[in-house]
N, C-alpha and C positions, 0 to 999 in steps of 0.2 A: 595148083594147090595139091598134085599128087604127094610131094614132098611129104617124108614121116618127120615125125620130131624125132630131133637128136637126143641123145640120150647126156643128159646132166643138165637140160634147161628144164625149165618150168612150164608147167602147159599153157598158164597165162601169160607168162613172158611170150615163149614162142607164138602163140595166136597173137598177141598185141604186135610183132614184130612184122608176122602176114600182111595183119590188118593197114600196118604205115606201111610197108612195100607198094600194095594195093593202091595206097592213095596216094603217091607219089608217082604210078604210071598213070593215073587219073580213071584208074578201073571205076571208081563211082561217080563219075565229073558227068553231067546228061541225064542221071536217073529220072524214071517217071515217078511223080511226085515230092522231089525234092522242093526242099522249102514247106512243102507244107502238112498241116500236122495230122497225126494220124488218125484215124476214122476210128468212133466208136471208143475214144481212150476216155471219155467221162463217164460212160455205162461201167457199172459194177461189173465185176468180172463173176463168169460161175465157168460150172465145169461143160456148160450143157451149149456154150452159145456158139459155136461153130454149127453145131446141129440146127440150129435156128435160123442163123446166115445161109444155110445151104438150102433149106423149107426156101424163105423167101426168094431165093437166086431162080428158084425152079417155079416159082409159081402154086407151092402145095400149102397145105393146113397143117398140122400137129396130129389130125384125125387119119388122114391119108398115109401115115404109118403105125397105122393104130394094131394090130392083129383083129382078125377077123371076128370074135365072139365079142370083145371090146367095141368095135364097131356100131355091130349089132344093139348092143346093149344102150349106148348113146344114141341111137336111130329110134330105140323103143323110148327112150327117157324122152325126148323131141318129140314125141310124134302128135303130143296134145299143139303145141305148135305148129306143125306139119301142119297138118289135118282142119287149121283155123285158116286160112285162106280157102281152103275148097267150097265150091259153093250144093253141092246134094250131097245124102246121102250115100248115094250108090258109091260116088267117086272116094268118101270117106271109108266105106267097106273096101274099096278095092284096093288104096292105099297102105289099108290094116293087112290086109290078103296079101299083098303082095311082100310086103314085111317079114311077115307071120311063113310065107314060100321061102328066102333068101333064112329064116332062121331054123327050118324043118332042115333045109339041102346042109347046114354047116353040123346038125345033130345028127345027119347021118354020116355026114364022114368028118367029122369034127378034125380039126388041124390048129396049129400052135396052141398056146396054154389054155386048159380044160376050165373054164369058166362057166359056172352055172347060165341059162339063161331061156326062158320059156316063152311060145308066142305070146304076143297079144290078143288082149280078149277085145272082140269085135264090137261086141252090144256094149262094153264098157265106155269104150273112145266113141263109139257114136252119141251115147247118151251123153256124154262130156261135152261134145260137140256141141249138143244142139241146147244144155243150159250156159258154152261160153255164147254162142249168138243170141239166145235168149236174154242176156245180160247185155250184149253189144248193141241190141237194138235199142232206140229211143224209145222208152214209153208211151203210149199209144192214150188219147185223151181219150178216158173213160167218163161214161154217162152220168150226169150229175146226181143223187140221191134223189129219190121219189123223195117229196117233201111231205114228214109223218103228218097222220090224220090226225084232223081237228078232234081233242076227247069228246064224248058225248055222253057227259056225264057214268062213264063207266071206272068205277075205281080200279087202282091197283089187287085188291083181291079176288076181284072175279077175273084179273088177265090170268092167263095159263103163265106157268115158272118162266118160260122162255123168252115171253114178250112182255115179260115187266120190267121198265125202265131199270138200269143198273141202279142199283143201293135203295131199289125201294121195298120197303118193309108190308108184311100183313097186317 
């Protein structure tokens, strides 16, 4: 296929002319995947899917080419997630620390696009923490109400405001 086109044919004549030469020495006669039909030709096309197919070939996320304050920034937005499996506090402070270390090292020499982004506050995600397991845990059967005292002959006006039955009047 070093061959130039001559000059006074058509580009598409001359490539359709390669293309029967070709198949006439049986250059395509063997191909792998012949016969069958192409992979992926029902997904919508965008501009971005080779990038995608090359992600999945390797084994990575969409995140693992993420730039590094971007990262960051998704690790802090997660980390009420994060941080719900751990089972102490300590391990939840160290988590936030260790975070909060990896986002001071990139503020001090910050690299690729300048993206705002500020540690985490520690007493914040702990307290988060400990009302999602507060919520997670089963309700705990509470003590049945003391059953109120029998009246003994004492009206509603002599009870103090506090302990008079609701909607009762003087």
């Amino acid at each position: 296929m070093a061959e130039r086109k001559p000059s006074g044919i058509s580009f598409e004549s001359w490539i359709d002319k390669q293309i029967r030469e070709a198949e006439e020495r049986g250059a395509f006669d063997n191909l792998p995947g012949t016969g069958k039909p192409l992979p992926n030709l029902h997904r919508a096309n965008d501009e971005m899917w080779w990038v995608r197919e090359k992600l999945a070939q390797e084994g990575l996320s969409s995140d693992d080419v993420l730039p590094t304050p971007l990262k960051l920034r998704k690790e802090k937005h997660r980390l009420r997630e994060t941080v719900s499996t751990l089972r102490s506090e300590r391990q939840v402070r160290d988590a936030v620390a260790e975070l909060n270390t990896r986002i001071m090292d990139w503020l001090r020499a910050p690299s690729g696009p300048q993206i705002p982004i500020r540690p985490a506050d520690a007493d914040s995600v702990v307290d988060q923490w400990r009302a999602d397991r507060a919520a997670a845990q089963p309700p705990t059967q509470q003590a049945a109400p003391a059953p109120a005292e029998p009246s003994r002959g004492v009206t509603s006006a002599r009870l103090s405001w506090w302990r008079r039955p609701f909607g009762a009047r003087r």
